[in-house]
C-alpha positions in Angstrom: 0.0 0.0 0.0 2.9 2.7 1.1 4.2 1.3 -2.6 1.5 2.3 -4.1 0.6 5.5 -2.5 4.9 6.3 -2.9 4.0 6.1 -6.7 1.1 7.9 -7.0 2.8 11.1 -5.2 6.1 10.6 -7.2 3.6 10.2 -11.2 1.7 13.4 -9.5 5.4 15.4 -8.8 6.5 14.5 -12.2 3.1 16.0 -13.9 3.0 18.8 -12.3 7.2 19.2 -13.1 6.4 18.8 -17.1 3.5 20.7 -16.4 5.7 23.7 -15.3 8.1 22.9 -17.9 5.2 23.0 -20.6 4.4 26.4 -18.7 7.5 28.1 -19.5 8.5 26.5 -22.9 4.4 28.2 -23.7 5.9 31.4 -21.7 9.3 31.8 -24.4 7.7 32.6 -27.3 5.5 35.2 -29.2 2.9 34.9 -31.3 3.5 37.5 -34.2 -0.1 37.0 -35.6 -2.6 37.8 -32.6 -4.8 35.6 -35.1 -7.5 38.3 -35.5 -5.7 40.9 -37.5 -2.6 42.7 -38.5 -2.0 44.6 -36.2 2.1 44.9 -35.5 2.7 43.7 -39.3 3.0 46.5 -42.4 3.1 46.3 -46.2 6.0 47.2 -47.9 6.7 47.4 -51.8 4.4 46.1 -53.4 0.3 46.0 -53.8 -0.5 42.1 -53.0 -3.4 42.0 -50.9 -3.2 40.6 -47.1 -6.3 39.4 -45.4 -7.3 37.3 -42.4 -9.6 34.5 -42.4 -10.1 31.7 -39.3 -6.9 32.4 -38.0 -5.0 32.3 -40.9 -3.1 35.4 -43.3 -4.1 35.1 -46.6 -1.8 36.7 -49.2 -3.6 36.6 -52.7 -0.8 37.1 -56.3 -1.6 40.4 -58.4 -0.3 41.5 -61.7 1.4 44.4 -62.6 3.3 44.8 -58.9 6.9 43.8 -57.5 7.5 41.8 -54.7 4.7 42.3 -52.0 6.3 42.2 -48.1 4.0 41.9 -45.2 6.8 42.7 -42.5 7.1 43.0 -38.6 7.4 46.8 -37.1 9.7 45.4 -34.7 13.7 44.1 -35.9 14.5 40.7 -34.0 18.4 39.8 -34.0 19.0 35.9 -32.4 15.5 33.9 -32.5 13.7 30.8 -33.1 10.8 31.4 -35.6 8.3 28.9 -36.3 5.3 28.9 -38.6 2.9 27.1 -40.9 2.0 27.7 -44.5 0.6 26.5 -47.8 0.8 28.1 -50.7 -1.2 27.0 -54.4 0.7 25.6 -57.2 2.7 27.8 -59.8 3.6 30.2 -57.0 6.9 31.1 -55.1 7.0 32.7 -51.8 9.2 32.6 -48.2 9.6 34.3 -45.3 12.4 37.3 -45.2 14.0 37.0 -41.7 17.0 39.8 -40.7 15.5 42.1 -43.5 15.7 45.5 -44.0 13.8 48.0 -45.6 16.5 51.6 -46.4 16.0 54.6 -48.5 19.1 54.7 -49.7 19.4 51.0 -50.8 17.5 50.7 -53.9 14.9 53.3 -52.5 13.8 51.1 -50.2 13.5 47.5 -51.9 13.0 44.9 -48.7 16.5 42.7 -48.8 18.2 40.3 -47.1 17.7 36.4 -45.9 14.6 34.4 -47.2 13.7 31.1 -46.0 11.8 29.8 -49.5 8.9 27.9 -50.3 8.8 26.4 -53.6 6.7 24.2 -55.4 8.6 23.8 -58.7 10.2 20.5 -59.7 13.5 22.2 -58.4 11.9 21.7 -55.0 14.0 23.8 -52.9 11.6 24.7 -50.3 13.7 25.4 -46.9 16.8 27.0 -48.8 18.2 30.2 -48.0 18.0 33.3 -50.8 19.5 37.1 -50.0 16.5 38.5 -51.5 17.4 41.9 -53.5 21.4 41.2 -52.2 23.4 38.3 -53.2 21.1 35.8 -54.3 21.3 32.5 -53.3 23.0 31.2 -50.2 22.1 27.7 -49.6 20.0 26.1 -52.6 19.1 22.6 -52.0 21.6 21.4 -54.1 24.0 21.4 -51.0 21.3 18.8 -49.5 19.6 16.9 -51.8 16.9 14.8 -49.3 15.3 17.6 -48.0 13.7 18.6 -51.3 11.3 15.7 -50.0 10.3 17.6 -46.8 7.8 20.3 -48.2 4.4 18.7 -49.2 3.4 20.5 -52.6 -0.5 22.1 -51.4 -0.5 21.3 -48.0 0.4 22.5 -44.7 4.2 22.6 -44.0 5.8 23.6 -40.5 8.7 25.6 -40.5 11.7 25.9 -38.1 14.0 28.6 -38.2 17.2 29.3 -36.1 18.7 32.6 -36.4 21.8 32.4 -33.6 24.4 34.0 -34.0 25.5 34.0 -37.2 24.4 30.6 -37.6 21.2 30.2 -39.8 19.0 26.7 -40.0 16.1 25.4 -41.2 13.1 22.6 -41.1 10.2 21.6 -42.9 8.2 19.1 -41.0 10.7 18.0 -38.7 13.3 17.3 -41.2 16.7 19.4 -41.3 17.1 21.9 -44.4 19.2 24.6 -44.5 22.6 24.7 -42.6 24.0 28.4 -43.3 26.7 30.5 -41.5 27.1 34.2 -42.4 27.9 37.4 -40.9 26.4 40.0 -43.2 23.2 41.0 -41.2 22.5 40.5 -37.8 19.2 42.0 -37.2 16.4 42.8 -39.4 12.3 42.4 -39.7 10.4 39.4 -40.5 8.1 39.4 -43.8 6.1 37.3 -45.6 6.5 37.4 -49.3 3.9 37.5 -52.1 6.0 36.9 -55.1 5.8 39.0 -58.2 4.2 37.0 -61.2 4.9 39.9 -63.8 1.5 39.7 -66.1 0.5 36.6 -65.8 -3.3 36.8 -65.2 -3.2 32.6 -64.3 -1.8 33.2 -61.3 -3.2 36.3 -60.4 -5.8 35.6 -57.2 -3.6 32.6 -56.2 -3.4 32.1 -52.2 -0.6 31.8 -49.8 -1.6 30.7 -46.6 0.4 31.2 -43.3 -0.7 30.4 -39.3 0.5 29.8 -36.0 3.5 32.4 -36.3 5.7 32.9 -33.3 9.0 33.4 -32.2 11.5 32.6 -29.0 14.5 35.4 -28.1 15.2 34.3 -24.7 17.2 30.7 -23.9 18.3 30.1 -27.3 21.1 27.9 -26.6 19.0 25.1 -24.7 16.5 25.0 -27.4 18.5 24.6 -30.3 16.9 21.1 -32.2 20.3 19.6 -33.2 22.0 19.2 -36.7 23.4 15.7 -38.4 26.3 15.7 -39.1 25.6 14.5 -42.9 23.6 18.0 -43.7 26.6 20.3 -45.0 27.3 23.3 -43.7 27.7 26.4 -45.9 29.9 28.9 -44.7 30.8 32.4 -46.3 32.3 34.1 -43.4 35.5 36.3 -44.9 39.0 34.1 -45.2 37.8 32.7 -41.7 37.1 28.4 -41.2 34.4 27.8 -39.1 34.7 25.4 -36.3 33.1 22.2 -38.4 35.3 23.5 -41.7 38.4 23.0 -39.4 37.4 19.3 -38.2 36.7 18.2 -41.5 39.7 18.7 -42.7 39.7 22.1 -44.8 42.1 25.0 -44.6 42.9 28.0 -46.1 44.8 28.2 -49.1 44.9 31.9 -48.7 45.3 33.6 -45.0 43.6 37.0 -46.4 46.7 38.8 -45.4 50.0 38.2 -47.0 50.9 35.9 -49.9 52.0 33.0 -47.8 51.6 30.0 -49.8 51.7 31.8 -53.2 54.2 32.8 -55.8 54.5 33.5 -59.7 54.1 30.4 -61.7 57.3 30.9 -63.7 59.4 33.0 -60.0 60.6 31.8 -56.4 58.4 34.6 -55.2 55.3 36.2 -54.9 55.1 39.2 -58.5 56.1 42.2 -57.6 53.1 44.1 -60.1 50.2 42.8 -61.2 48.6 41.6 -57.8 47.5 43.2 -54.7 46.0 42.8 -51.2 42.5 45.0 -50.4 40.2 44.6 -47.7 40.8 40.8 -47.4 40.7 40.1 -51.1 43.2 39.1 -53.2 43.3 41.3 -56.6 44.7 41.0 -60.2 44.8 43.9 -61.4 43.6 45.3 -64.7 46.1 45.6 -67.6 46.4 45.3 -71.4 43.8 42.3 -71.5 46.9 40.3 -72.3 46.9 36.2 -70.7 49.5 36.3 -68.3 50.9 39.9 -69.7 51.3 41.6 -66.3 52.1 40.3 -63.1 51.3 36.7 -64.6 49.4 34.0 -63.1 50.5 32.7 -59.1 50.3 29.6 -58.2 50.2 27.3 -55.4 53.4 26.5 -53.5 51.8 22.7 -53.0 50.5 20.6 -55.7 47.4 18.3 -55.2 46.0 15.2 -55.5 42.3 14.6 -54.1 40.6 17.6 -53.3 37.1 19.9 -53.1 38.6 23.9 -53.6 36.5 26.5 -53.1 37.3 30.1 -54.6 34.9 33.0 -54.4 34.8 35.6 -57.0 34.5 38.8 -58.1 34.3 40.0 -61.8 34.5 43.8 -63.1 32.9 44.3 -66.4 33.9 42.2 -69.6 36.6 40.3 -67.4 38.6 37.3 -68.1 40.7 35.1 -65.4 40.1 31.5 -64.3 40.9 29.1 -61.5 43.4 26.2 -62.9 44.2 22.8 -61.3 46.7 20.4 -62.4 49.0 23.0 -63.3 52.2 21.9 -64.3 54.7 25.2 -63.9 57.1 23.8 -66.7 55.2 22.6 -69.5 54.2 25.5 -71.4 58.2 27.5 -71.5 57.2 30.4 -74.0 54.7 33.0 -72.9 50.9 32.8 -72.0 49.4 31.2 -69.1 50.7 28.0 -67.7 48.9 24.8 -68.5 46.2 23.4 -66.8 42.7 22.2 -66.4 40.8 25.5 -66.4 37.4 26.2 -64.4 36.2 29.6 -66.8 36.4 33.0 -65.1 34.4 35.2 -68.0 31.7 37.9 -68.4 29.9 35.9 -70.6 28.1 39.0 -71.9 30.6 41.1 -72.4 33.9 39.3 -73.2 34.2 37.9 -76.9 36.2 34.5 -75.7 32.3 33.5 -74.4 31.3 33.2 -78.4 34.6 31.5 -78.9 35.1 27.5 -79.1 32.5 24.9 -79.4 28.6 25.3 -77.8 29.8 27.2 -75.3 32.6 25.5 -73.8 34.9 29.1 -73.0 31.6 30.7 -71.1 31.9 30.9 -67.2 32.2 28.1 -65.2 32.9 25.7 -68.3 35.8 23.1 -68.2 37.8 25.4 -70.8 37.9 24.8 -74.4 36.2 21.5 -73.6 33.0 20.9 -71.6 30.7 23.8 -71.6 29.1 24.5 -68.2 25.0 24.4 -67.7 22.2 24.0 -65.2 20.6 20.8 -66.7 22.0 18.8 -63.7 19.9 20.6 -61.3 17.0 21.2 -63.7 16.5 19.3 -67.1 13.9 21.8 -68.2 16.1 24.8 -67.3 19.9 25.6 -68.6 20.4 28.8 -67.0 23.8 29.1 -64.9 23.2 30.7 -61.7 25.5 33.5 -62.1 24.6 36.3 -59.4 26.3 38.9 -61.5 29.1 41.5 -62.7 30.2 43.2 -59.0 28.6 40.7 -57.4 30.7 37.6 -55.6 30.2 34.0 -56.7 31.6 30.9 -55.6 33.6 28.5 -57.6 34.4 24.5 -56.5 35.6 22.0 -58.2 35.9 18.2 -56.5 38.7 16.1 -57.8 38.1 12.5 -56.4 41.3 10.3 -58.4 39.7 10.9 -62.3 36.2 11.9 -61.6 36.0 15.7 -61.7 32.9 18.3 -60.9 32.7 22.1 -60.8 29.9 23.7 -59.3 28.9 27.7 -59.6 27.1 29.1 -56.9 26.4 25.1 -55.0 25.0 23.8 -58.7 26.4 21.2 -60.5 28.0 22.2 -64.2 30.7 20.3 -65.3 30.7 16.4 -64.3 33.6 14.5 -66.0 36.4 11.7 -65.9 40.1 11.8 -67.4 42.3 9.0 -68.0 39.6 7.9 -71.1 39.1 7.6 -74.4 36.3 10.0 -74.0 38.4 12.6 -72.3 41.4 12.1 -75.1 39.2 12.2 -77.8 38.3 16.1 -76.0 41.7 16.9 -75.5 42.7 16.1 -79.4 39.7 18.6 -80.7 40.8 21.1 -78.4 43.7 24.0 -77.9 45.7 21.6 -75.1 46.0 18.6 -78.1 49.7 19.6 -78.1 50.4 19.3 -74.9 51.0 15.9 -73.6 49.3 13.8 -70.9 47.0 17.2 -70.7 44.7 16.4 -67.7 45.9 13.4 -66.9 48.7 14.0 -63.8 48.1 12.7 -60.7 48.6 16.0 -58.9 49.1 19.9 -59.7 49.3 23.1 -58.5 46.1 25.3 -58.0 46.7 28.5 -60.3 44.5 31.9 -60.2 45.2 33.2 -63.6 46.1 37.0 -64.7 44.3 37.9 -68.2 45.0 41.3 -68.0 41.3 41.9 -66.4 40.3 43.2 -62.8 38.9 40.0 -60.8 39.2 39.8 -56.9 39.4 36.3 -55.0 38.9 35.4 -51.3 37.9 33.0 -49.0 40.1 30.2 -51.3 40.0 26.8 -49.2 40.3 23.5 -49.7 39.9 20.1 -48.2 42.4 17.2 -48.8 40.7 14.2 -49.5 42.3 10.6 -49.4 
């Protein structure tokens, strides 16, 4: 009997602890939508309609407007945001989190981070786009599962962690989005109607949202935690983060001197040509000539098995590139040294882009032999994701023994393997056919090449594989 009644009090401590427990998690957070009306929220930009209905905000498409922004008065800085919505096929939308709204930045235009939602076959619902900045950040590409989490015309629950400058996502429990960035650290929350242009079949199409609220207090104990297998996407400045650093990558340039680096053809560094800014690393403009000025630098290593990452910045009409393989003393004469080249170009502007064959000298391309495209991502859709002259964009290329890959921007464009008939047969209808064993060395050096054009380079890593 005293074992029984010992029981009873101890199940009856226990509610009442996970009662208060319950109490407080209910205490953290905020709604944003009092569920009546919109009071606390404003339109910004464009025209799309907002309405309330049963507890929900409705945001209905309209022609003829830009983006439409339904933001927060008040700027939240670390948070935990979660919310529902559903949104009606052929439409785009997300939620701008750390977004700002200035006169003096493109008179006023709302910009910064957006969690997306996205019903296309591209399916990259949960991904993280600088809206009216840099574009995007973390497309899905960088983890390919989670384009199964959002459920195309239904409800979908969303999770967003803004801590630090740490920024993740969920869709229905499952982990999306594993961002780190420094750029903004405190901004408004929105909800986006996208723009659809003219088109009058989408116009009086639906978004749905509900059951909006955030958490600013005891961040740290409520962080949900994130597998290891979700990559982590980092663009802090010439800076590893913590998980970069136990992976196994390192900087291949410090962001400061020209440690590591010299001329491809000198002991040391040039002494014209090249300078350090503002943590970039910058070629300077010239004559347009390859290799004409302070000529290309190299790596003081060479490499085997690697992933390199190299992000770029192109000034109008500008021609460089990012070799691997490089072998400093085939090519003796003058010109660039020899390697496999992932394209540095302003496809628009420069006249090497209508060069070669189908393409293969545009940016991003496997030079003078595989042109670069976005049909790996998207078969219906060839479109490089390019985020523009001025702009910075990120190069990789994955070398794993004779299978190669470059991606632009986290989207596969070149996929190939060397040491094949296939990749001879390339190399014999190209400029390298007179080069022997082009392509084909176990290891090189990494080369950033001058073509007489102003390009600037940081945060250049890489990550040794076996």
């Amino acid at each position: 009997m005293k074992h029984l009644m010992k029981k009873a009090i101890l199940l009856v401590i226990a509610a009442l602890l996970i009662g208060s427990l319950n109490a407080q998690e209910k205490k953290d957070w905020t709604p944003l939508f009092n569920g009546k009306n919109l009071k606390g929220l404003k339109v910004l930009n464009g025209t799309a309609g907002y309405k309330v209905e049963n507890g929900e905000i409705i945001g209905t498409s309209k022609t003829g407007t830009p983006n439409t922004f339904l933001a927060t008065e008040k700027n939240y800085g670390d948070f935990i945001l979660e919310y529902e919505m559903k949104m009606e096929a052929g439409l785009n939308s997300g939620v701008q989190i750390r977004s700002n709204s200035f006169k003096d930045y493109k008179d006023g235009r709302v910009h910064g981070y957006q969690v997306e939602c996205d019903d296309s076959e591209r399916r990259w619902s949960g991904g993280i786009y600088d809206e009216a900045r840099r574009g995007w950040l973390y497309p899905l590409e960088y983890n390919q599962p989670a384009k199964k989490a959002f459920k195309n015309g239904e409800w979908n629950k969303y999770r967003v962690e803004a801590i630090g400058n740490t920024i993740r996502t969920w869709i229905n429990g499952q982990p999306v989005a594993n961002l780190v960035d420094d750029l903004t650290a405190e901004g408004f929350i929105a909800l986006q109607v996208h723009s659809i242009g003219n088109d009058t079949e989408k116009e009086g199409k639906t978004i749905r949202w509900k059951n909006i609220r955030i958490k600013t207090e005891n961040l740290e104990s409520a962080r949900m935690p994130m597998p290891e297998d979700v990559q982590e996407v980092s663009y802090l400045t010439n800076t590893l983060t913590a998980k970069e650093k136990s992976n196994g990558w390192k900087l291949l340039w410090d962001g400061k001197t020209t440690k590591g680096w010299r001329g491809v053809k000198l002991e040391n560094f040039p002494q014209r040509g090249w300078h350090i800014e503002d943590g970039t690393l910058v070629v300077e403009k010239a004559d347009g000539a390859e290799s004409g000025n302070g000529g290309d630098i190299v790596t003081d290593k060479m490499y085997k098995n690697f992933i390199l990452e190299v992000d770029f910045n192109l000034t109008e009409g500008a021609n460089s590139g990012i070799k691997y393989f490089v072998q400093g003393n085939l090519n003796k004469g003058g010109g660039s040294a020899i390697g496999c080249e992932f394209q540095i170009l302003d496809d628009k502007k420069h006249p090497d882009a209508k060069k070669g064959v189908l393409g293969n000298r545009t940016l991003a391309s496997l030079y003078d032999l595989i042109p670069a495209n976005g049909t790996f991502y998207d078969p219906n859709h060839q479109q490089k994701r390019f985020n523009g002259i001025g702009s910075w964009n990120r190069a990789r290329v994955e070398v794993q023994g004779n299978h190669v890959t470059h991606y632009l921007n986290g989207i596969k464009v070149v996929e190939y393997e060397r040491n094949t008939q296939q990749w001879q047969a390339l190399v014999n209808y190209s400029k390298y056919q007179q080069w022997e064993n082009f392509g084909n060395f176990e290891e090189g050096h990494i080369l950033l090449q001058d073509h007489g054009d102003k390009v600037q380079f940081r945060n250049i890593k890489i990550n040794e594989l076996d």
